[in-house]
C-alpha positions as protocol buffer text, in pm:
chain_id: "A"
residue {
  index: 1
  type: UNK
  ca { x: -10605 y: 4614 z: 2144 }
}
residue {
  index: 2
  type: UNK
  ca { x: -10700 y: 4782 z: 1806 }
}
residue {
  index: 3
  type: UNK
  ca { x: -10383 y: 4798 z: 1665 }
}
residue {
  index: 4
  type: UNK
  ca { x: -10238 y: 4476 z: 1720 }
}
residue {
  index: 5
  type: UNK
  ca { x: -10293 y: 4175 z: 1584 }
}
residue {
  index: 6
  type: UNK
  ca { x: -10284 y: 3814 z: 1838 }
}
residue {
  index: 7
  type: UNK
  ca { x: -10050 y: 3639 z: 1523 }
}
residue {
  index: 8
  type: UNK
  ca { x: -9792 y: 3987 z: 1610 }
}
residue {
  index: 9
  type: UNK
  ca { x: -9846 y: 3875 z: 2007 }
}
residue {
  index: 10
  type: UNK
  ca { x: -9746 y: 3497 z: 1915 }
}
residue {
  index: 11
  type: UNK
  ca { x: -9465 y: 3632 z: 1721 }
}
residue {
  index: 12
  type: UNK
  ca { x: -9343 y: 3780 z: 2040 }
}
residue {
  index: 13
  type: UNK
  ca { x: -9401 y: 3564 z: 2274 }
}
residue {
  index: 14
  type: UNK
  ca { x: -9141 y: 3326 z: 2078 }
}
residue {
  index: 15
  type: UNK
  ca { x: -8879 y: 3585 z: 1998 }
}
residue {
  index: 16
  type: UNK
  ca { x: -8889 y: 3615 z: 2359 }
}
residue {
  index: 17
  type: UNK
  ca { x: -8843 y: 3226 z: 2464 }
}
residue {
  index: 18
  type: UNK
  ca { x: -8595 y: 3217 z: 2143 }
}
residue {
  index: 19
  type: UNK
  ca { x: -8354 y: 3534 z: 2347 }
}
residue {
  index: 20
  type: UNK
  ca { x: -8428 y: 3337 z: 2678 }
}
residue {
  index: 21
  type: UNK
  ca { x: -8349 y: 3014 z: 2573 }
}
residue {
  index: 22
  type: UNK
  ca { x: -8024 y: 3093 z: 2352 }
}
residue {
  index: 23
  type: UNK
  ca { x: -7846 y: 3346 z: 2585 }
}
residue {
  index: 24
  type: UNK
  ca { x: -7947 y: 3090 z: 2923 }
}
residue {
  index: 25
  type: UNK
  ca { x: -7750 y: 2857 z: 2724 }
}
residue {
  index: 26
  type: UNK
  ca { x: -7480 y: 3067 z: 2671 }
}
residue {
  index: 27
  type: UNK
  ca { x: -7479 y: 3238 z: 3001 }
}
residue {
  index: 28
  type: UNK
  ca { x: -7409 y: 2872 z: 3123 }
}
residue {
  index: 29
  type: UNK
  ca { x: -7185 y: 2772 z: 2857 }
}
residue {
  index: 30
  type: UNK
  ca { x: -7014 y: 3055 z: 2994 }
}
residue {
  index: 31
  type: UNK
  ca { x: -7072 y: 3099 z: 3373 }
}
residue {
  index: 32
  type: UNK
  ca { x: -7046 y: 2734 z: 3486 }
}
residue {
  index: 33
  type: UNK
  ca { x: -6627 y: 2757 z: 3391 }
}
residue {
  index: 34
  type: UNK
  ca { x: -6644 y: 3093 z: 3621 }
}
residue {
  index: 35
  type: UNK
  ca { x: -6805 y: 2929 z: 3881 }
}
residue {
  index: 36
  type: UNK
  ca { x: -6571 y: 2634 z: 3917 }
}
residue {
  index: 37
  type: UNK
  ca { x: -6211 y: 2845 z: 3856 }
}
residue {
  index: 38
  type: UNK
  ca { x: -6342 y: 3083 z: 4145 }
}
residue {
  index: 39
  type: UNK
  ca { x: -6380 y: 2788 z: 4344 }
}
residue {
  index: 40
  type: UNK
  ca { x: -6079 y: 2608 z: 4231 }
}
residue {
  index: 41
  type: UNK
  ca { x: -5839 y: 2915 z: 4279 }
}
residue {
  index: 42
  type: UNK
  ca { x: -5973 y: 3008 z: 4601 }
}
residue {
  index: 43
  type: UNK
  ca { x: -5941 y: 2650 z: 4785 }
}
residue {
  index: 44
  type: UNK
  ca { x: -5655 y: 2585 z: 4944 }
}
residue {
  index: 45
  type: UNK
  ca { x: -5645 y: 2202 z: 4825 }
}
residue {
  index: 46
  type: UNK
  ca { x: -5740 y: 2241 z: 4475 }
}
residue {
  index: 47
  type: UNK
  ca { x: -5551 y: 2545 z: 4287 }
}
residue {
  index: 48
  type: UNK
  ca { x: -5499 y: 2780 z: 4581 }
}
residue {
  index: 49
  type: UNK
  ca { x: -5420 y: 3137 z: 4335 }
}
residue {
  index: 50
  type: UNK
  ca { x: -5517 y: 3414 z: 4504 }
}
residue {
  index: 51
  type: UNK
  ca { x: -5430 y: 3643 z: 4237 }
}
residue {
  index: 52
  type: UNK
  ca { x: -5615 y: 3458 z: 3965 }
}
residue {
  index: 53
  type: UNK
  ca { x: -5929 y: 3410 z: 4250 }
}
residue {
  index: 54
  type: UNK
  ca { x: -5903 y: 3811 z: 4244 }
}
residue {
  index: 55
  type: UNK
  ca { x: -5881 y: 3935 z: 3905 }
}
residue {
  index: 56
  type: UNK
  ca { x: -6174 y: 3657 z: 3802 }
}
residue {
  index: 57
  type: UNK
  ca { x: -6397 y: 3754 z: 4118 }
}
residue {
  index: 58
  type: UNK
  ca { x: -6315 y: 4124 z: 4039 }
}
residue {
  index: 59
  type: UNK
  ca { x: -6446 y: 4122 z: 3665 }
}
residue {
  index: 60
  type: UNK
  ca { x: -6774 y: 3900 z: 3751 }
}
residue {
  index: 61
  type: UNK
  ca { x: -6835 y: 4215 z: 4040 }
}
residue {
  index: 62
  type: UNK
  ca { x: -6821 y: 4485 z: 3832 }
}
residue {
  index: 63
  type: UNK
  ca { x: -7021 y: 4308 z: 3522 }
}
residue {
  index: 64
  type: UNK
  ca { x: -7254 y: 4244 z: 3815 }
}
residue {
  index: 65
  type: UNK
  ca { x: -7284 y: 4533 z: 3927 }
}
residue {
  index: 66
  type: UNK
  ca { x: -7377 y: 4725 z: 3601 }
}
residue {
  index: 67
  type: UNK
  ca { x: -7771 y: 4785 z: 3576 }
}
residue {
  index: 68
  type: UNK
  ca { x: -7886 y: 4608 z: 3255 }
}
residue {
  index: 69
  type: UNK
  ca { x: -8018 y: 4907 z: 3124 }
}
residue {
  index: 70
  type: UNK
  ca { x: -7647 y: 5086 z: 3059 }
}
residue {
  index: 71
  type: UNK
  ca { x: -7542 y: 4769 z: 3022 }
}
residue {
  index: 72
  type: UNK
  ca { x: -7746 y: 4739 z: 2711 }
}
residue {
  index: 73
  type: UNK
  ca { x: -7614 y: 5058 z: 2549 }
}
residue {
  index: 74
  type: UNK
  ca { x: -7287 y: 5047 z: 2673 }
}
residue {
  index: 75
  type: UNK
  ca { x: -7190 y: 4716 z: 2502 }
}
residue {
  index: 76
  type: UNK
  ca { x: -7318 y: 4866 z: 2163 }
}
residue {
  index: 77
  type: UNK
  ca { x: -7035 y: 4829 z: 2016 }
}
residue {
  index: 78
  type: UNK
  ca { x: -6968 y: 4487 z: 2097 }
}
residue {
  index: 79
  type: UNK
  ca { x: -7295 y: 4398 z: 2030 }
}
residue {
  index: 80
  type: UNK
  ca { x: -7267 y: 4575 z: 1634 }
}
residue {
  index: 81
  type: UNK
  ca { x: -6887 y: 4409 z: 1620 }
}
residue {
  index: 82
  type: UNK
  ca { x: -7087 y: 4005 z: 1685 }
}
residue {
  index: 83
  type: UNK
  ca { x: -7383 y: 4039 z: 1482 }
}
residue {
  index: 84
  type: UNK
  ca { x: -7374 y: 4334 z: 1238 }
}
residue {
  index: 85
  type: UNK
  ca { x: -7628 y: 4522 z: 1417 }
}
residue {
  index: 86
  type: UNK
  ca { x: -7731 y: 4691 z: 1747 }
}
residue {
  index: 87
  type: UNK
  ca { x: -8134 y: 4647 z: 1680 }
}
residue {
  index: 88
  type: UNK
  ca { x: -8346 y: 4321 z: 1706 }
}
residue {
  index: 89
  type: UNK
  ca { x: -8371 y: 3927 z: 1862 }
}
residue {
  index: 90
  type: UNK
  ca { x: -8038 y: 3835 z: 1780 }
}
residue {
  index: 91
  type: UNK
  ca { x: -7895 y: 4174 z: 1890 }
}
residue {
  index: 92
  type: UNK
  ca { x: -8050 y: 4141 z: 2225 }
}
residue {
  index: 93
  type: UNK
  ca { x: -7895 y: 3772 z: 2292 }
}
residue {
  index: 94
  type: UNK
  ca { x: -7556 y: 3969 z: 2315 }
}
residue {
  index: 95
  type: UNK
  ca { x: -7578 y: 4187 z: 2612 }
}
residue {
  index: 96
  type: UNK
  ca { x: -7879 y: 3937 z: 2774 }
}
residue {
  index: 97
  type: UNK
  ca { x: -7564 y: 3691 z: 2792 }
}
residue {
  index: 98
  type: UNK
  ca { x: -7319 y: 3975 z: 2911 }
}
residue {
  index: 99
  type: UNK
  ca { x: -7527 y: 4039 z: 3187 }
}
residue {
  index: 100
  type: UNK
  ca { x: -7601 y: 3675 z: 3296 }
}
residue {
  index: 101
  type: UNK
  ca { x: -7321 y: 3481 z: 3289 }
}
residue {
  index: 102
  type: UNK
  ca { x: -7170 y: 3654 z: 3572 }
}
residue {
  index: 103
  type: UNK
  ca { x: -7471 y: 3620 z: 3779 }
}
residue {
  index: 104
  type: UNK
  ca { x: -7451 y: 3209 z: 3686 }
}
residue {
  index: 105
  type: UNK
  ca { x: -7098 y: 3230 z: 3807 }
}
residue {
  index: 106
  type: UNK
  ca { x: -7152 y: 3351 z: 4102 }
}
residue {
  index: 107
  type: UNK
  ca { x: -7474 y: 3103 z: 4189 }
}
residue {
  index: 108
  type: UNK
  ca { x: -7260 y: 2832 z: 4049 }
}
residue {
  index: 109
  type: UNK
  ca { x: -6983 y: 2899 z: 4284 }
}
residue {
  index: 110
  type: UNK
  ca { x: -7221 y: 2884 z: 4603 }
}
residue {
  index: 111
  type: UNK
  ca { x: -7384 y: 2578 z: 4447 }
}
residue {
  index: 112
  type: UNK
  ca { x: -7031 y: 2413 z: 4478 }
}
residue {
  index: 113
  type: UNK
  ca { x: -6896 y: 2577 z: 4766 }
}
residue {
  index: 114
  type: UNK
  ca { x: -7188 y: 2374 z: 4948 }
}
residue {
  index: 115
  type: UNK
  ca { x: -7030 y: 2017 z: 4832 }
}
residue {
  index: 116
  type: UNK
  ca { x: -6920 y: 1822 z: 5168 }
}
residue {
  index: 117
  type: UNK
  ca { x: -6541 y: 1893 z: 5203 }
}
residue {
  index: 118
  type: UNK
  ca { x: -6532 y: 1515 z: 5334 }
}
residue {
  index: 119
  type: UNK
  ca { x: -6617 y: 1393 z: 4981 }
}
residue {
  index: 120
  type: UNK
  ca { x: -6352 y: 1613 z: 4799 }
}
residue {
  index: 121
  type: UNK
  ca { x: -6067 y: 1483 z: 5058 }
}
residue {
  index: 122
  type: UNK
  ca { x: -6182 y: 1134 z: 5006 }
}
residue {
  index: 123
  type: UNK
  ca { x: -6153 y: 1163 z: 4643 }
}
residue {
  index: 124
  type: UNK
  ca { x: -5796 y: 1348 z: 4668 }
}
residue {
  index: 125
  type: UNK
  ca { x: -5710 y: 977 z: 4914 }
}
residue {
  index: 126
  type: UNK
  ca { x: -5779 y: 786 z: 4627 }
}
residue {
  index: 127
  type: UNK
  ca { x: -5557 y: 995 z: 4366 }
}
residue {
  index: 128
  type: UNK
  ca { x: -5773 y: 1194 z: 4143 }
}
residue {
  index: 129
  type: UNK
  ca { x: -5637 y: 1476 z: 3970 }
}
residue {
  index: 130
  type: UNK
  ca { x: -5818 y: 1834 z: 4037 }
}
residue {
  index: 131
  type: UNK
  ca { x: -6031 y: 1806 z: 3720 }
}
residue {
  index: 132
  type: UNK
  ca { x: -6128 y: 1453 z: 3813 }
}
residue {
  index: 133
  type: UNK
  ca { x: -6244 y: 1605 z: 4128 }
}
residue {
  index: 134
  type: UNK
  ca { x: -6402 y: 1897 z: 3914 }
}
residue {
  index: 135
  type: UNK
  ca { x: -6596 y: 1639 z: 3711 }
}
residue {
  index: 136
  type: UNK
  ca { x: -6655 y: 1349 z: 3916 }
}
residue {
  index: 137
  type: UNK
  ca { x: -6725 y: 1510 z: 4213 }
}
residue {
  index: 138
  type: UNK
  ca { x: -6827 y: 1874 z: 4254 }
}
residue {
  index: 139
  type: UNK
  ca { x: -7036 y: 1896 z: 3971 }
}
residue {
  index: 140
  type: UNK
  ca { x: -7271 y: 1560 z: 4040 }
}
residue {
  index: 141
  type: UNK
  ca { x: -7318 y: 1635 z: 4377 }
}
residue {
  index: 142
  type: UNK
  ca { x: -7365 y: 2056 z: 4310 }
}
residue {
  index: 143
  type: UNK
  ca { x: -7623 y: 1905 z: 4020 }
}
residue {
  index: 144
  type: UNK
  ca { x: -7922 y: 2035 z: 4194 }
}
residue {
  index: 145
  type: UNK
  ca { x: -7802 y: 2320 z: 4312 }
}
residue {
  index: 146
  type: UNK
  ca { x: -7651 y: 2418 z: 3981 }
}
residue {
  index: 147
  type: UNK
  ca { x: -7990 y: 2339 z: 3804 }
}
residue {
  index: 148
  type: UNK
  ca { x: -8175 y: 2591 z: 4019 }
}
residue {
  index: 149
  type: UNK
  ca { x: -7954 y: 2854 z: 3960 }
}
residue {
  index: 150
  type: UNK
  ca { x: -8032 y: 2790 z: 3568 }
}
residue {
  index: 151
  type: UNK
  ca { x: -8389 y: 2848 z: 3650 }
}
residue {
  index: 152
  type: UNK
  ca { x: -8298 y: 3168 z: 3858 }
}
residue {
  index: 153
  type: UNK
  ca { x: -8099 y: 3288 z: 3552 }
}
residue {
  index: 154
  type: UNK
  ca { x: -8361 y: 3212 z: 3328 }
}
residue {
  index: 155
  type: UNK
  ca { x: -8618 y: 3369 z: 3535 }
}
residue {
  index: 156
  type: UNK
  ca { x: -8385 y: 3728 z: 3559 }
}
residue {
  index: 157
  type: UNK
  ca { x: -8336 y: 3707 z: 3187 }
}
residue {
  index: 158
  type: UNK
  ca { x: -8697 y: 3727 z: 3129 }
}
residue {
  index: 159
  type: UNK
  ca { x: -8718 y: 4067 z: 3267 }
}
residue {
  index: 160
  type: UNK
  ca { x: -8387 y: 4143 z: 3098 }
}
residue {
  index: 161
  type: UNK
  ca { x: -8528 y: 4089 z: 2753 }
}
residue {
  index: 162
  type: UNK
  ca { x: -8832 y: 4265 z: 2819 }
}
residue {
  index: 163
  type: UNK
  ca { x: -8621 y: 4581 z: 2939 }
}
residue {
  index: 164
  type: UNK
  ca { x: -8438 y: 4512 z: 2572 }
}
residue {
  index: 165
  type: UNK
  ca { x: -8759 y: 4621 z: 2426 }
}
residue {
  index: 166
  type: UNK
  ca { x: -8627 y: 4977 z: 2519 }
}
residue {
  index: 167
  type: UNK
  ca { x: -8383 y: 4917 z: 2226 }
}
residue {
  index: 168
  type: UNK
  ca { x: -8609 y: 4754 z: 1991 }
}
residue {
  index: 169
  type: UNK
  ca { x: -8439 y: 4438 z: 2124 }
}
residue {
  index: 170
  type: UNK
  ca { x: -8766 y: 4263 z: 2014 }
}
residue {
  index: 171
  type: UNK
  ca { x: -8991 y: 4042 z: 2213 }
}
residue {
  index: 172
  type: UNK
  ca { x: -9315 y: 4154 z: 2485 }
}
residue {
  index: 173
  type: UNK
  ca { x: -9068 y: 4366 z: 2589 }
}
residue {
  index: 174
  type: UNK
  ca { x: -9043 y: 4560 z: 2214 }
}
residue {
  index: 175
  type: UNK
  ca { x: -9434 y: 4533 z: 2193 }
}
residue {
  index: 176
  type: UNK
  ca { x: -9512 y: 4662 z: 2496 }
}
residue {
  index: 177
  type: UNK
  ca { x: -9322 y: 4941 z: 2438 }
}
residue {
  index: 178
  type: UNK
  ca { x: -9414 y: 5009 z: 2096 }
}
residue {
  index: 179
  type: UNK
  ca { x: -9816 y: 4938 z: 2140 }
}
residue {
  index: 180
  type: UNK
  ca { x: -9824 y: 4965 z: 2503 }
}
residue {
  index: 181
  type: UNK
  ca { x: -9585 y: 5313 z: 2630 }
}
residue {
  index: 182
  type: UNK
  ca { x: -9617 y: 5422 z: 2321 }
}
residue {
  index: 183
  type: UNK
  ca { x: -9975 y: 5478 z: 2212 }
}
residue {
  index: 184
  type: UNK
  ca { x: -10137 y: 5366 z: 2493 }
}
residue {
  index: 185
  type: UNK
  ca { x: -10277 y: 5076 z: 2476 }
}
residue {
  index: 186
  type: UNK
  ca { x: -10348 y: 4923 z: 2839 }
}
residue {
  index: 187
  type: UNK
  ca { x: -10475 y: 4616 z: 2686 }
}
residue {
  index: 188
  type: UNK
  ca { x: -10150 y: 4547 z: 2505 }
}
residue {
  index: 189
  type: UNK
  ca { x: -9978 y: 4582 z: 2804 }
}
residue {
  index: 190
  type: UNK
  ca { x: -10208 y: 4365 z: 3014 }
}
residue {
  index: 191
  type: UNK
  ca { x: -10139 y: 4106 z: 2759 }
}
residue {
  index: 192
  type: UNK
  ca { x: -9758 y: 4097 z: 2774 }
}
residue {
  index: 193
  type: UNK
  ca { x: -9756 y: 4129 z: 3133 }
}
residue {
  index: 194
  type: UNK
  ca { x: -9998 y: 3813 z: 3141 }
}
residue {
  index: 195
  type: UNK
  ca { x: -9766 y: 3632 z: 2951 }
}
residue {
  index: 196
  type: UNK
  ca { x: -9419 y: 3714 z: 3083 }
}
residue {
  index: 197
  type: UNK
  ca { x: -9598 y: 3575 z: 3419 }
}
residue {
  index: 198
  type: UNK
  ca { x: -9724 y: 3243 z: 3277 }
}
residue {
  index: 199
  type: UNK
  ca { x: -9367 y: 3220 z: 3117 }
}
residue {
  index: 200
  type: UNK
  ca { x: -9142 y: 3264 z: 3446 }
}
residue {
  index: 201
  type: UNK
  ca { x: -9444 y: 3030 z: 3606 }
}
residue {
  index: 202
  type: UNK
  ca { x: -9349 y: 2772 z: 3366 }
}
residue {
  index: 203
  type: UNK
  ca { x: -8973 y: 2786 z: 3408 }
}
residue {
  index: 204
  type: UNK
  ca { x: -9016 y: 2759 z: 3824 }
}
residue {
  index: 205
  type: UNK
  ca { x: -9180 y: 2478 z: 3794 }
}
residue {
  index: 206
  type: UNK
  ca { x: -8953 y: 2304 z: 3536 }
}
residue {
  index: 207
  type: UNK
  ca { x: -8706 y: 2393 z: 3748 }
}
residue {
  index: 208
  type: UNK
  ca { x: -8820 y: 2296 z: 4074 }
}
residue {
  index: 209
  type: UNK
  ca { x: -8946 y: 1935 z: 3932 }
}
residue {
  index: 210
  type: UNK
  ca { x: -8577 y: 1877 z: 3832 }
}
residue {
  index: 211
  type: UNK
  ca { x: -8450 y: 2000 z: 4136 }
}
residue {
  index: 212
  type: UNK
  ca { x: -8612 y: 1784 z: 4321 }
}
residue {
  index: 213
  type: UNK
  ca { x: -8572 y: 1498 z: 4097 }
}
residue {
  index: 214
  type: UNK
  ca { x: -8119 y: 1520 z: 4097 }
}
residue {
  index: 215
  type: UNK
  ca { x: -8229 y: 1589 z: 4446 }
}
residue {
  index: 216
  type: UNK
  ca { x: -8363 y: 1243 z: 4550 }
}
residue {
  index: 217
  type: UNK
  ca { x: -8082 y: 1064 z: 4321 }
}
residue {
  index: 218
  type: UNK
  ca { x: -7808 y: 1218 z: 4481 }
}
């Protein structure tokens, strides 16, 4: 590790929790309102719209099903358009959050698929309105579920930021690349590897522990 510096791996290591943590947020922020439409259109007591059920499950499939690797060049463009530039941290959040808010949509729509029917009817007896229901009821009792499919997404998008390292995304992935592929320097490698497992060993556990915390209260 003779040409790199431990202050230039620390550097790294927290662009990399800074892409993770911003563009889980966001993936979230923008997932979670996937999720619960696809539910909502596709139940016949809530907003039965097959249509709109569809054209939303259609467009979180084919996002999906792009690898993030041409998903990362492809949305270029969009990417330039958002934050003035196609290169570095905040460059990477864009297509990181692209490529996982589709995947929380789709484990936030299982998470409240799995809410007991029973409890839904029993709440429509009593005369709540659909986003009553949506607030009241699906989401508290999908809370665990929902809050492990954060950590999953968190977990995916720390392999997805080190593959933006390809780009010079920044991040383990960027150094590893840079020190790593290109001049060959195992050690560096080693290194980021060693930390990108300690990191995703972190988040399961965080995860897990609150999990099983909602778990017990629900």
């Amino acid at each position: 590790m003779s040409g790199i510096a431990w202050p230039e791996i620390l550097q790294a290591t927290w662009q990399t929790l800074y892409m993770v943590g911003v563009s889980t947020f966001l993936a979230v922020v923008l997932g979670l309102p996937m999720g619960v439409f696809l539910v909502l259109f596709s139940t016949r007591t809530l907003i039965p719209t097959r249509w709109a059920y569809q054209a939303l499950a259609v467009v979180v499939n084919i996002v999906r099903s792009v690898p993030f690797i041409i998903l990362l060049i492809a949305i270029i463009p969009l990417t330039e358009w958002i934050v003035g530039t196609s290169i570095g941290v905040n460059a990477a959040i864009v297509p990181l959050t692209v490529g996982a808010a589709p995947f929380y949509a789709r484990v936030a729509e299982t998470a409240l698929r799995e809410v007991d029917s029973g409890v839904i009817e029993a709440a429509q007896a009593m005369g709540a309105s659909v986003w009553q229901i949506v607030f009241r009821v699906l989401l508290p009792e999908a809370r665990p579920g929902l809050i492990a499919g954060i950590t999953i997404t968190a977990v995916t998008l720390v392999s997805y930021s080190a593959m933006s390292g390809v780009i010079g995304g920044g991040g383990l992935g960027d150094l590893a690349v840079r020190y790593g592929y290109e001049r060959f320097e195992t050690g560096v490698m080693l290194v980021t590897t060693a930390i990108l497992v300690v990191i995703v060993q972190f988040m399961q556990m965080l995860g897990d522990r609150l999990v099983r915390h909602y778990a017990r209260r629900a």
